[in-house]
N, C-alpha and C positions, 0 to 999 in steps of 0.2 A: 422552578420551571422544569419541564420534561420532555422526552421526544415521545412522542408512540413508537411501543416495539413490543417483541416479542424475544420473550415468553414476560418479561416487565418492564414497563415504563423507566427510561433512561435519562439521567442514572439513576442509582435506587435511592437517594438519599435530596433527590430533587436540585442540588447546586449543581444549574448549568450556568457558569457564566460567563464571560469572553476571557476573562484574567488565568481562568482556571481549564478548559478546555480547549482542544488539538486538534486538529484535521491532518491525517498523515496520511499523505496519498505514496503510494508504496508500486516502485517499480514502472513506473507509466513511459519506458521506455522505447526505443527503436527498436532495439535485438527482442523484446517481447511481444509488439501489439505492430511492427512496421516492419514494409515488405524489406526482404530481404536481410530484414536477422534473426537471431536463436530461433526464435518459435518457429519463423517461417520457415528458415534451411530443415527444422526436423519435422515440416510436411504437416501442423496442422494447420486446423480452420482459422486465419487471422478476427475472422469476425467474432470468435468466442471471446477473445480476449479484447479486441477492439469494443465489443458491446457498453464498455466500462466510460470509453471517452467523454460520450456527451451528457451522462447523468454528470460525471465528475463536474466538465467544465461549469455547468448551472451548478452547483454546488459551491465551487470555488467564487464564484462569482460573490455568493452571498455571503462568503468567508471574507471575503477579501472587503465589502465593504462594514465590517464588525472591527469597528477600531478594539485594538491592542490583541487583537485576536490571531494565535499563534499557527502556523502552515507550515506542515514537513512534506519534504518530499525527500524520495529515498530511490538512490540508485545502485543496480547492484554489477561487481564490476571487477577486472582482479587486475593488481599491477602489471605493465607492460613485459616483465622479466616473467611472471608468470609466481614469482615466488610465492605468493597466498594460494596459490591454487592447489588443494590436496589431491593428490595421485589417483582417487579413486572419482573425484568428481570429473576431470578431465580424461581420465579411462569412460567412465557412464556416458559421455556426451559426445564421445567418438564415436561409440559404438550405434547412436541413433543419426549417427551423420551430421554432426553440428559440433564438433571438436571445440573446446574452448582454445580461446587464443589463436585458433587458424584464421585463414582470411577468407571474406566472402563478400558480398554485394555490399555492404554495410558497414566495413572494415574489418579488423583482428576481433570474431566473437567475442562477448562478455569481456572485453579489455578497455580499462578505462582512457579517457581522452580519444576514442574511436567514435566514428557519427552514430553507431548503433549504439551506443552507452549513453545516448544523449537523451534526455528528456523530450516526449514528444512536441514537436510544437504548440498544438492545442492548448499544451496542460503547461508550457516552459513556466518557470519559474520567475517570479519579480524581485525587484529589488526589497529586503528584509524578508522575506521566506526562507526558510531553513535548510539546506541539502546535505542529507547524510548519506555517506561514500558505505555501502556494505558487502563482505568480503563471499558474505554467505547468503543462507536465506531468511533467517529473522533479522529482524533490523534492530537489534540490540545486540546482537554478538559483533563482538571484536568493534565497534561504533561509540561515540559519546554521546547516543540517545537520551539514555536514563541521565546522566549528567544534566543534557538539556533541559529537558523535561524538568528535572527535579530545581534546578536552578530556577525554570522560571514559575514555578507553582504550579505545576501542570497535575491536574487529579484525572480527568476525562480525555478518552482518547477518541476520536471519531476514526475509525480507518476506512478506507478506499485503497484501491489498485490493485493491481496482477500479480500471481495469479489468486484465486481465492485459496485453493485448496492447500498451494505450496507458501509462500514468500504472505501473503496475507494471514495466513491462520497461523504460521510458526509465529510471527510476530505478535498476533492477538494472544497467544498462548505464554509468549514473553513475556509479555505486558502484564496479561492479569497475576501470573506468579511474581510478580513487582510489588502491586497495589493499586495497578491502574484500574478504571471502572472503563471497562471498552464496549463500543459498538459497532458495527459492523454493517455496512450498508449494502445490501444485496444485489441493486441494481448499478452499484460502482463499483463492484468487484466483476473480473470474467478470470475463465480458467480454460484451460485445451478439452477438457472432456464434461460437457454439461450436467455430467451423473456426476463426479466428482465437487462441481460446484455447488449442489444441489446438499450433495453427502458434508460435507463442509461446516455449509450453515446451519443445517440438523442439528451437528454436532454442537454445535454454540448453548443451543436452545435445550440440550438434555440437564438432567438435575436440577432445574429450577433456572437455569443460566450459566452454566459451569464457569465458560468464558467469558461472559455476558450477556451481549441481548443483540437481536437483530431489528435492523427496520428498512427504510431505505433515501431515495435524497428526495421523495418530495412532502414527505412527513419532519424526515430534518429540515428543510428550506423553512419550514413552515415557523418550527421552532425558532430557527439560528433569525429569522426574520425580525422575530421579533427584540432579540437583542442589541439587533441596532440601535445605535447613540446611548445605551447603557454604560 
């Protein structure tokens, strides 16, 4: 079975199937897509990054009723003492007005256990879906992603979330240098600058698929549909 995409039909070897396949929604946080955190304190458009919500939610939906069928969700966040946080990333994000670790509408930015760190409501998490805590912006550094993954036979990666350009593509890039066959859904990813999100998924699509393949969630829905009761 396949999705339609581009630049080839996914994945390339045709095994989609609930056992073996992942939907990793990446970052669908407060401090990135909700008033009054990260994104918002450094003054961009909420609705670029919020664009991603309501694809994701129908998506999940269809996820969630595909028995045995695996859901990551991923949030990115640094200890309350601040200790993970490298000097230079907390230097970059003072300098745009959105300091990590300071306080703001939403609590202590990018610091875990704060209401901006939290999962959006829309998208919260159920009980047996997967949260992986990340220090950075791929969601396999310094994380027991790949552990999971590999544990439960995971070959295909479905990704979704914020933003495309940063924390989505570092991780799709993760992934395929793993062994993963990843795809990327265009209309559930958003990013702060629309060229950016655009320049991104380009990038997927060069040399036959470098990173994979693009499509988007109502060509997935279509597919993942039919794996119900499989």
């Amino acid at each position: 079975m396949f999705i339609e995409a581009n630049p080839y039909a996914y994945p390339y070897n045709g095994e989609l199937r609930p056992d073996n396949t992942a939907l990793l929604i990446i970052d669908m946080q407060i401090d990135f897509c909700g008033p009054g955190g990260y994104v918002d304190r450094m003054g961009y458009d909420l609705s670029l990054t919020r664009r991603a919500i309501e694809p994701i939610r129908s998506l999940l939906a269809v996820a969630r009723a595909i028995p045995g069928f695996t859901i990551i969700h991923t949030r990115e966040g640094h200890r309350p003492d601040l200790s993970d946080l490298p000097a230079n990333k907390r230097w970059r994000s003072k300098q745009i007005g959105a300091e990590i670790g300071s306080a703001g509408p939403a609590g202590r930015i990018l610091v875990r256990g704060e209401p901006g760190w939290q999962i959006i409501e829309e998208l919260a998490p159920i009980e047996g879906e997967i949260i992986i805590d990340k220090p950075g912006k791929g969601s396999f550094y310094a994380t027991d992603l790949d552990l999971v993954l590999r544990t439960r036979g995971i070959q295909n990666l479905i990704l979704t979330g914020i933003t495309t350009d940063v924390c989505v593509h570092t991780t799709m890039r993760e992934a395929n240098d793993r062994g993963y066959e990843c795809l990327i859904l265009e209309d559930c990813t958003g990013a702060t600058d629309p060229d950016n999100r655009l320049a991104a998924l380009k990038m997927v699509t060069m040399q036959g698929g470098v990173f994979g393949s693009v499509s988007d969630s109502t060509r997935t829905m279509e597919a993942l549909g039919k794996l119900v009761g499989k």
